[in-house]
C-alpha positions as a printed NumPy array, in Angstrom:
array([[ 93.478,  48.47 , -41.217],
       [ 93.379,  47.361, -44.816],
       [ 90.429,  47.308, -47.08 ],
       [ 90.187,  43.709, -46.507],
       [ 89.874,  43.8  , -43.085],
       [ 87.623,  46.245, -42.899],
       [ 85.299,  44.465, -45.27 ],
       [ 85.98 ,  41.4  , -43.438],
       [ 84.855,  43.496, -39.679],
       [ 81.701,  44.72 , -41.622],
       [ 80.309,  41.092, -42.786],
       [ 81.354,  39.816, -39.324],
       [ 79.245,  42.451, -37.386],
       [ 76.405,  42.104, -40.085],
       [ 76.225,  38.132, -39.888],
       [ 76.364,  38.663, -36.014],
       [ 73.245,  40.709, -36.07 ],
       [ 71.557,  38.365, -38.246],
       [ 72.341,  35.513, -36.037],
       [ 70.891,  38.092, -32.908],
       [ 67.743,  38.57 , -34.765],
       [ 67.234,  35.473, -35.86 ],
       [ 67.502,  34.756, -31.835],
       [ 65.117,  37.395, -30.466],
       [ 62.66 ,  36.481, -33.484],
       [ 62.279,  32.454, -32.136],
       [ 61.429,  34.667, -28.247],
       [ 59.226,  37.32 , -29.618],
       [ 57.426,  35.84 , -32.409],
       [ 54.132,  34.657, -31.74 ],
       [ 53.163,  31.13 , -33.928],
       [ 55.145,  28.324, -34.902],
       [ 55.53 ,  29.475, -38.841],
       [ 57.161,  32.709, -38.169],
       [ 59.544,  31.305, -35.616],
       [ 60.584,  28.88 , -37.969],
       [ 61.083,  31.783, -40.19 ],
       [ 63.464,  33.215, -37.87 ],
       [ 65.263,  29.978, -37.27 ],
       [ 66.167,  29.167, -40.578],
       [ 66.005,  32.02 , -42.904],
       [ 67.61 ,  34.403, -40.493],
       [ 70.021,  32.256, -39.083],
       [ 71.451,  30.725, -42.412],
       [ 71.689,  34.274, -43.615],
       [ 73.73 ,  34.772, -40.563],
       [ 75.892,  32.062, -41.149],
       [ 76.602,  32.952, -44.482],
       [ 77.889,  36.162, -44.206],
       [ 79.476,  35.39 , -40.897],
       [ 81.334,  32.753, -42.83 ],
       [ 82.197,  35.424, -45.598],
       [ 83.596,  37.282, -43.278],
       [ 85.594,  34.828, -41.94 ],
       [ 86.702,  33.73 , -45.443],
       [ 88.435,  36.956, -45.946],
       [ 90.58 ,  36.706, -43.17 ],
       [ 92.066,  33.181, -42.995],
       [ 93.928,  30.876, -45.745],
       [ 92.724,  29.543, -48.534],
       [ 93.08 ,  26.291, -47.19 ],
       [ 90.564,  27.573, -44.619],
       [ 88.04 ,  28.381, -46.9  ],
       [ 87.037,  24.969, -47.813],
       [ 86.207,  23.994, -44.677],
       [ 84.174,  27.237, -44.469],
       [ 81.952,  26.415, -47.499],
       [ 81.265,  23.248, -46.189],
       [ 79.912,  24.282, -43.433],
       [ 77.448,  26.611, -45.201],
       [ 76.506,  24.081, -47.51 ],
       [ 75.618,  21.676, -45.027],
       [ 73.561,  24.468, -43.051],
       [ 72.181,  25.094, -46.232],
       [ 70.987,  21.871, -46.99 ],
       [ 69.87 ,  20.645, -43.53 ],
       [ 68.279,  23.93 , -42.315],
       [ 65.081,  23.479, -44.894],
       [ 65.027,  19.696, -43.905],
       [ 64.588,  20.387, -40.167],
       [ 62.236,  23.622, -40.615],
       [ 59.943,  21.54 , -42.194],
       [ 59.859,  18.04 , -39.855],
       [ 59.386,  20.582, -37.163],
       [ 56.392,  22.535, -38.991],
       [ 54.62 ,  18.613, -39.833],
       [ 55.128,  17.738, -36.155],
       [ 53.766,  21.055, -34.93 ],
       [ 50.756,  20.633, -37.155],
       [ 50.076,  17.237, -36.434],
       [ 50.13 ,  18.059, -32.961],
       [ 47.376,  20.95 , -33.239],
       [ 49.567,  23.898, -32.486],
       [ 49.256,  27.089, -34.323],
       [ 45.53 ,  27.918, -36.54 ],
       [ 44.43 ,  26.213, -39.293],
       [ 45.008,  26.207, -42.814],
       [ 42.537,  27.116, -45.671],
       [ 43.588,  23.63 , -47.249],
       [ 44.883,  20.833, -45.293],
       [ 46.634,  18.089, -46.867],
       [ 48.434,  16.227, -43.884],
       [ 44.986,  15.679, -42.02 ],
       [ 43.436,  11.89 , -42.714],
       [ 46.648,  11.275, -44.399],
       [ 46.21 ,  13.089, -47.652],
       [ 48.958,  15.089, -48.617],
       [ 52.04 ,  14.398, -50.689],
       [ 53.916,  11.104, -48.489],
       [ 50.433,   9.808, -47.594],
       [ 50.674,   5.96 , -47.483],
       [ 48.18 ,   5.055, -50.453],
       [ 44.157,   3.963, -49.599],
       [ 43.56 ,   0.703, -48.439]])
């Protein structure tokens, strides 16, 4: 095995575990917030360094396609954490916040007063 490989067996393995934890965390963990925790942060972590991994073992023309990928986990994961955090809220699951800005329509996006 080459030095390359190797590093390449290493990121694959540790983006593999990420991707496990990031599983067991959205089972085990107990509110919405830290699930979506797991779900995004883990998981793109996961993806990155599987992709890494990955990177070091095929073409260059490979790659590309590769870092697209990860960018468009990148900029999608964020985007669906939080519609999924507002919808929870809205629908009264998980406790409730010191300050609340989405309830009577408050916070940032509220349609103005009438």
């Amino acid at each position: 095995m080459t030095g390359t490989e190797i590093a390449a067996s290493v990121l694959l393995l540790g983006g593999a575990l990420l991707a496990v934890l990031a599983g067991v965390g959205m089972v085990r963990l107990p509110d919405v917030g830290s699930r979506l925790q797991a779900a995004t942060k883990l998981q793109v972590i996961g993806l990155v360094v599987l992709a890494a991994g990955a990177a070091l073992l095929v073409p260059v023309s490979e790659v590309l396609k590769l870092a697209l990928v990860v960018l468009f986990q990148l900029a999608t994961a964020p985007v669906l954490a939080q519609l999924v955090a507002r919808e929870a809220h809205r629908a009264g699951v998980g406790k409730p916040l010191v300050r609340d800005e989405l309830r009577n329509g408050e916070g940032p996006g509220a349609p103005p007063p009438r």
